[in-house]
C-alpha positions as CSV (number, residue, x, y, z in Angstrom):
1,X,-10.1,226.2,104.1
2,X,-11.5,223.0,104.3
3,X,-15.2,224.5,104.9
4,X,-14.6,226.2,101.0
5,X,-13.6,222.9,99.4
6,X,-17.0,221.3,101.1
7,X,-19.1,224.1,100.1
8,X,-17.9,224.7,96.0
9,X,-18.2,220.7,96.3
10,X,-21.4,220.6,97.5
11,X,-22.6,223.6,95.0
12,X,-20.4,221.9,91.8
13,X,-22.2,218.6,92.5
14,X,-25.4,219.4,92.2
15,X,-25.6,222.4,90.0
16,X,-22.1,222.4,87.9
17,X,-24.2,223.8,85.1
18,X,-25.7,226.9,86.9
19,X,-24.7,227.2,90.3
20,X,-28.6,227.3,91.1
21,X,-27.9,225.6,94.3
22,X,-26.0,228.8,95.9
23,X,-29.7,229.5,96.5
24,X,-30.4,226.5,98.7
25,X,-27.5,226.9,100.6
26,X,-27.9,230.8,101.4
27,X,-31.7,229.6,102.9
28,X,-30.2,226.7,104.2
29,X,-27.9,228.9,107.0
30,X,-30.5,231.5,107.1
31,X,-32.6,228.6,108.2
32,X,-30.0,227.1,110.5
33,X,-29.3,230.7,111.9
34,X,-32.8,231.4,112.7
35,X,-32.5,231.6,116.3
36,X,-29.6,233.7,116.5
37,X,-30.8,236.4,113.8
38,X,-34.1,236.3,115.6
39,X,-32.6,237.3,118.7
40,X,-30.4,240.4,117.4
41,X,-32.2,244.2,117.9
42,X,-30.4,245.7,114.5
43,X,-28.7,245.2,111.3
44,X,-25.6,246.0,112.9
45,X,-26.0,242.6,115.0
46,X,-27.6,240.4,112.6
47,X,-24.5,241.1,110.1
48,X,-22.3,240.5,113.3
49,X,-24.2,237.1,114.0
50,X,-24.2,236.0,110.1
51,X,-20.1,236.6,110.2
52,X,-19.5,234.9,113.4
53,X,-22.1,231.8,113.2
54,X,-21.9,228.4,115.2
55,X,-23.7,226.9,112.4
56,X,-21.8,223.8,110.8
57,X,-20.8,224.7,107.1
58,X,-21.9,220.5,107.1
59,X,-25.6,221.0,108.6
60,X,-26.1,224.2,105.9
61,X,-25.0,221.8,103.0
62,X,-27.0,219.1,104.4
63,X,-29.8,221.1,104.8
64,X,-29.6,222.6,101.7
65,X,-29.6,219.5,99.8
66,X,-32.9,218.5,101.7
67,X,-34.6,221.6,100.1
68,X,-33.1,221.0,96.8
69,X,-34.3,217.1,96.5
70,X,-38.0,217.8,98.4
71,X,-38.3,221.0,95.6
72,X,-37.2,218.3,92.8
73,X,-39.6,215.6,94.2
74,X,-42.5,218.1,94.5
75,X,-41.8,219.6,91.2
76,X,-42.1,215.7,89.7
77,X,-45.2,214.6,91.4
78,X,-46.6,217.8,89.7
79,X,-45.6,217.0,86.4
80,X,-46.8,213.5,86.7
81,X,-50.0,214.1,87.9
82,X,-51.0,217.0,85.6
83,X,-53.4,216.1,83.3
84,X,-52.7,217.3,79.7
């Protein structure tokens, strides 16, 4: 229970207006999964590996918010250096 309180914390935190960051963290353990997916032969075993994962629930969310700020950072040096 303790993995849902960290996770709505994590998405209310940074995107309490539009739960945009669901996004991020859905990448984020397909990210961290990687290996594991990679390796199954069929659906069957990639749903299989996505329910039973050894990925930490704190390396997704950690993860995840690494994508979110390097998106926000690019997205800001491109507004600041456009030239109008």
């Amino acid at each position: 229970m303790y993995q849902v309180w960290a996770l709505w914390d994590a998405i209310l935190s940074v995107s309490s207006d539009d739960l945009s960051f669901v996004q991020y963290l859905c990448v984020a353990m397909l990210h961290e999964a990687r290996d594991e997916l990679l390796a199954q032969d069929d659906v069957a075993g990639v749903l299989q590996c996505l329910k039973e994962t050894s990925v930490s629930y704190a390396k997704v969310v950690d993860t995840a918010r690494e994508m979110h700020d390097r998106l926000l950072c690019e997205d800001a040096i491109a507004v600041a250096t456009r030239s109008d």
